[in-house]
N, C-alpha and C positions, 0 to 999 in steps of 0.2 A: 595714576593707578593702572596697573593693567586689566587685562579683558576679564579675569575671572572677580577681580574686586570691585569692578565697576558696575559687571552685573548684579554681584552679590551686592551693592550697594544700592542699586535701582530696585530690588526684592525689598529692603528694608525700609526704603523710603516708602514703595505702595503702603507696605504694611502699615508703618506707624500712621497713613493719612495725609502727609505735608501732599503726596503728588499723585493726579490719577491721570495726566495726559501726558505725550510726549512735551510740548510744551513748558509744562511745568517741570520735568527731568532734565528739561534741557539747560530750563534755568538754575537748578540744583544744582548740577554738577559740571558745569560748563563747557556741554558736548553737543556739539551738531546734530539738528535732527536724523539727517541720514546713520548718524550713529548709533544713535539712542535706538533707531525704528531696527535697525540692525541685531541689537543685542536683546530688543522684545520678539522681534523674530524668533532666536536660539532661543529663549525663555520658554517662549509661547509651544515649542517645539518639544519641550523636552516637558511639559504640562505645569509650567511655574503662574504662568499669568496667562488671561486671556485680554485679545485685542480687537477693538469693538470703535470703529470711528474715530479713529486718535483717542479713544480712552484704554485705560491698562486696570484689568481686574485683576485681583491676587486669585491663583486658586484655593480654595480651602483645605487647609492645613491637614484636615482627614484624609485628602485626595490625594496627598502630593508627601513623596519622599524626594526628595531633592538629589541633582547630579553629586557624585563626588568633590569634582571640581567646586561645585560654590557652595559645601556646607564646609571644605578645608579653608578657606575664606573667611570664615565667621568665626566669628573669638581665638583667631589664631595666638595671641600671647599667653592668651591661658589656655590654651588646649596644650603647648607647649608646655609651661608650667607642669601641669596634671601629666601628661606622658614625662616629665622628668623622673617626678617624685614616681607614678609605677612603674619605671623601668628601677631606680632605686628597691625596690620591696624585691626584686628578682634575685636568687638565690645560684651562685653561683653551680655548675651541671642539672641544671633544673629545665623542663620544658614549660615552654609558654602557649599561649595560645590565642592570638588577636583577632577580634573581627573585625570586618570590614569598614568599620566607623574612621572618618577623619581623627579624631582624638587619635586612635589606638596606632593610624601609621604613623603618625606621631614620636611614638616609642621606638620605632624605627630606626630613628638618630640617637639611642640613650643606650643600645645594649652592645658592651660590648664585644669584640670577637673572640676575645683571649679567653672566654672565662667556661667555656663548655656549653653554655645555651643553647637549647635546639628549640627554633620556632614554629608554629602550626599557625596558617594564615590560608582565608579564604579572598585575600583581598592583592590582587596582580600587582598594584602600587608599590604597598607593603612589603610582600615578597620581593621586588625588583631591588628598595631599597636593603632591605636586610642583604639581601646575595651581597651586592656592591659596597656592603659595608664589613663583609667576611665571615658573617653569621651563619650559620647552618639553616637552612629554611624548607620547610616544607610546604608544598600548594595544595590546598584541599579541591581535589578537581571537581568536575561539574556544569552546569552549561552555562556559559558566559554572557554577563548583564552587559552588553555593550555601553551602558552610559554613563557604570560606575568599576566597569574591570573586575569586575567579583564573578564566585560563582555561587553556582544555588541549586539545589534540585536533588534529585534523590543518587546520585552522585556522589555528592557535595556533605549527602545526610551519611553515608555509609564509610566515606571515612571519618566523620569525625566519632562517629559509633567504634571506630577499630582502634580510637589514641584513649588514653588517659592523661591527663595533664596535670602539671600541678600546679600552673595559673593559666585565670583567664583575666583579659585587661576586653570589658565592653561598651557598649554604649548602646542608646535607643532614643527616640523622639522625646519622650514625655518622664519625668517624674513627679509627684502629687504628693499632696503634702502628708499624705497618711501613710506612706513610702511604698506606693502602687509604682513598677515603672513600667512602660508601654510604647506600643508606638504605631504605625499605619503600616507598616505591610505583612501581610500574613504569613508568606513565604519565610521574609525575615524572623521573624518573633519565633518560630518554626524550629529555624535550624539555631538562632540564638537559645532556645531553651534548651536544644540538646547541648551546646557546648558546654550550656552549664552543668548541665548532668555530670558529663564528663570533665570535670576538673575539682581538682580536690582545692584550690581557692579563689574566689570568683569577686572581680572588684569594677562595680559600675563609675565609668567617666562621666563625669557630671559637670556642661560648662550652667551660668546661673541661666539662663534664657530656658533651662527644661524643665526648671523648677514650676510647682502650683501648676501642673496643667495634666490630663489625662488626656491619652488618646484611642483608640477603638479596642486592639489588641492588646490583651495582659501579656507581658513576660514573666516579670516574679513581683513580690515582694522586696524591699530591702531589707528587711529582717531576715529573710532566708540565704542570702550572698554574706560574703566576707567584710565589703564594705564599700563604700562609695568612697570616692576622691573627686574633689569638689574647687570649683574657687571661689567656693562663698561657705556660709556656716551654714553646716544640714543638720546640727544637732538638735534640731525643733522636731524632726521625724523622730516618731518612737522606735523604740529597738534599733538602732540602728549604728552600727562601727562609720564612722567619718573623719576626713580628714579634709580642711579645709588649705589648697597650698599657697594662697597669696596671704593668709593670715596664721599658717602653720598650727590650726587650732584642732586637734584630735578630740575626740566625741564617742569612746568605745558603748558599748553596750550588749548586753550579753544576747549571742545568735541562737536565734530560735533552730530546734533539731527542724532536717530541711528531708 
């Protein structure tokens, strides 16, 4: 595995409980400790875990939005999946509009060049892939998160106040089973509730690990967006449009006025 899965691997393992020393990671995943104490270094650095006498504490999940790099890591086959199927929903001469979520650069590799699509992207990755793949793309500028290439800030909020769109493909930490979705950074949830404003249809990336859980800051409802794209069945949420793409199992329901 390389360095981004290996850490994203040692994250999962704190969490689930099998391991809370270097020791025990070491025997997990059959790497040297100078390794291991290496990648809880960069962890511990970037606020994922803390380190305390060869033991490893997860920080709590309220605390911590994770680097770019090791949330594209996590559920990479079906984040895959899900950016297929919404690159699919995209309407040929249509503008899009992606945030900065791992899912949504995703859709990156699905759109493509011939068909007139102009992109709206706060997320440096994203945009770099779109250019090199001949797509027309636009950068929402703003001042730059070093640890995930995004921007953010009142910038960032002013153009997206100047596009109207006619999709938005998003994502956020938390969905709940009453279809609250949410998530830990305020800035974020911020400028994600103005994208929504601004686009005429709005479709939450859903991998299952975001399901049942709530986090600090609201974003919206699922009843108020266009619909979720999921790879599990979310049609147990009330009101709510779903599409589930490992099981292809759609779940319409009629959108609440927004």
């Amino acid at each position: 595995m390389n360095l981004a899965e290996r850490q994203n691997e040692i994250l999962e393992l704190i969490k689930s409980g099998k391991c809370s020393s270097v020791k025990e990671l070491c025997a997990q995943l059959y790497t040297s400790p100078a390794t291991i104490r290496r990648d809880l270094r960069v962890l511990e650095k970037n606020g994922a875990v803390h380190l305390s006498y060869g033991n490893v504490i997860l920080s709590s999940v309220e605390d911590l939005a994770l680097p770019l790099t090791f949330r594209a890591a996590q559920s990479k086959e079906s984040k895959r999946k899900i950016a297929q199927y919404a690159a699919s929903l995209i309407e040929p001469n249509s503008s899009v509009l992606l945030d900065s979520s791992s899912t949504a650069m995703n859709i990156a590799d699905f759109i493509p060049a011939n068909l007139g699509i102009s992109v709206f992207t706060n997320c440096i990755k994203t945009a770099v892939k779109l250019c090199e793949n001949g797509v027309d793309v636009y950068v929402l500028g703003g001042k730059m998160d070093p640890k995930n290439y995004i921007t953010r800030g009142a910038w960032s909020m002013d153009n997206i106040e100047a596009i109207n769109v006619d999709y938005l493909f998003f994502s956020a930490q938390t969905l709940d089973s009453d279809g609250l979705i949410s998530g830990v950074s305020e800035p974020g949830i911020h400028q994600k509730k103005l994208m929504i404003a601004h686009a005429k249809k709005q479709y939450f990336l859903c991998t299952s690990e975001k399901l049942g859980k709530r986090s600090t800051f609201t974003l919206c409802r699922s009843s108020e967006i266009t619909g979720i794209i999921a790879d599990t069945d979310v049609s147990f949420i009330p009101n709510t449009n779903g599409i589930n793409v490992n099981g292809l199992h759609l779940h319409s329901a009629p959108q609440s006025p927004r």
